[in-house]
N, C-alpha and C positions, 0 to 999 in steps of 0.2 A: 120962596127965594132960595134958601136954602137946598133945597132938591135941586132946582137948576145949577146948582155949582157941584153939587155931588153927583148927577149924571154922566157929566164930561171926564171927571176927575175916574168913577168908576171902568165908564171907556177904555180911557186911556191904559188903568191897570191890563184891564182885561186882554187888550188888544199888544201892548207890552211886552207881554209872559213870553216866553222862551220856555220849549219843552224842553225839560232833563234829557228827553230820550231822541234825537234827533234820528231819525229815519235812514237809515245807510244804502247806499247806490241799490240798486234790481242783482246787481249779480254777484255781489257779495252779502245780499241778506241773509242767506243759507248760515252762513260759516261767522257771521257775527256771535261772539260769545269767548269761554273758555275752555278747550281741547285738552285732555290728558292725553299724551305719548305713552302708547300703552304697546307696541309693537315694530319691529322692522323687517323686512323683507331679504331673506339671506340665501343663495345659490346652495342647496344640497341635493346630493347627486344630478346635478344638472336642472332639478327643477327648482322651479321660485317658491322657499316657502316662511310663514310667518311666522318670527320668533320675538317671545316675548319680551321687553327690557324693564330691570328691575329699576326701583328707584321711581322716583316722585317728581314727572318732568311734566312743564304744558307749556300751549302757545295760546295765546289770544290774540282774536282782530276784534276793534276798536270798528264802533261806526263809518268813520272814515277811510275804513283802510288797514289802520297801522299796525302792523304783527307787535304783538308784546311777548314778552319773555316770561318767565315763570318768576322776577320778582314784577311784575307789571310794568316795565322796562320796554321803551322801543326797542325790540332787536336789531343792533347795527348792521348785523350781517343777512337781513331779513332784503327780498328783493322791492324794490319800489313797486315794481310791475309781478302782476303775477296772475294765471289764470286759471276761474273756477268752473270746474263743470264746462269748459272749453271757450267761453266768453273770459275776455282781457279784463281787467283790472287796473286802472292805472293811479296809485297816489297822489293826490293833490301835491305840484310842486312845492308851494310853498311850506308843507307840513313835510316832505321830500327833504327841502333844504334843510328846515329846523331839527329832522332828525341826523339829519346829518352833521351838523354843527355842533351838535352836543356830542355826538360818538368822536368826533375827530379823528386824526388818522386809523382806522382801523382796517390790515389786511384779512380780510376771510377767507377768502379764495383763490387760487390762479386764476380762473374764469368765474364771468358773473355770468348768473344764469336765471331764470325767472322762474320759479315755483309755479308749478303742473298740479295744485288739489283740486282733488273730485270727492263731492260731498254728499252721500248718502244717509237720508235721515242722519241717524248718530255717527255718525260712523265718517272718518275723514281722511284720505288718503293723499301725500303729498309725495309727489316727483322733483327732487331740486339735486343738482350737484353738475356735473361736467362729463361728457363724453368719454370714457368708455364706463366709469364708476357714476354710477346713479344712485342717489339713496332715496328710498323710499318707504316709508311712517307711516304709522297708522295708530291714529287717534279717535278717540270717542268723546262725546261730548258729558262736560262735568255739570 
């Protein structure tokens, strides 16, 4: 008798469970994790080239989406939409609004604009800013 109460009982744990690690959309799997800022892209003599930035900076995306900051902070000024390796990205609204809610007013830009990274094995390059000044980072993975 007892067995037959502890079958259902074990079920139910089982079936229950919730993984810690939830699975993140097909096209931000790549860039899931934590990115150190380890360079930026600067115009010398006409051509594009890569200079290194001092100092101890990263960004993180979150399962779902959600760029973090280097204290593991939503970054408020991080775009909702953004696109990797040329497929879109779009934040779940309602984690959209909640991070918004919490940042409150905050001006980051004159134009909003949707971050352009392209993620090579380690290696993570992000396009974000406004027409005619573009900035563009480059990060490797920690």
């Amino acid at each position: 008798m007892k067995n037959l109460v502890l079958v259902p009982i074990l079920l139910f744990a089982l079936f229950a469970c919730k993984s810690d690690n939830p699975k993140p959309a097909p096209e931000i799997e790549g860039i899931v994790g934590t990115w150190k800022y380890v360079a930026t892209e600067t115009i010398v003599n006409d051509k594009p080239e890569w200079v290194s930035v001092p100092g101890e900076s990263n960004v993180s995306f979150t399962h779902d989406g959600v760029i973090l900051d280097s204290r593991n902070l939503p970054n408020c000024c991080a775009p909702k939409v953004y696109q990797v390796n040329g497929e879109w990205f779009v934040i779940n609204k309602d984690i959209a609004r909640e991070i918004s809610e919490k940042c409150g007013p905050v001006d980051c830009m004159v134009c909003s604009t949707a971050w352009n990274i392209f993620q090579t094995n380690d290696e993570l390059v992000v396009f974000s800013g406004c027409a005619p000044r573009v900035l563009t980072k480059k990060y490797i993975r920690e």
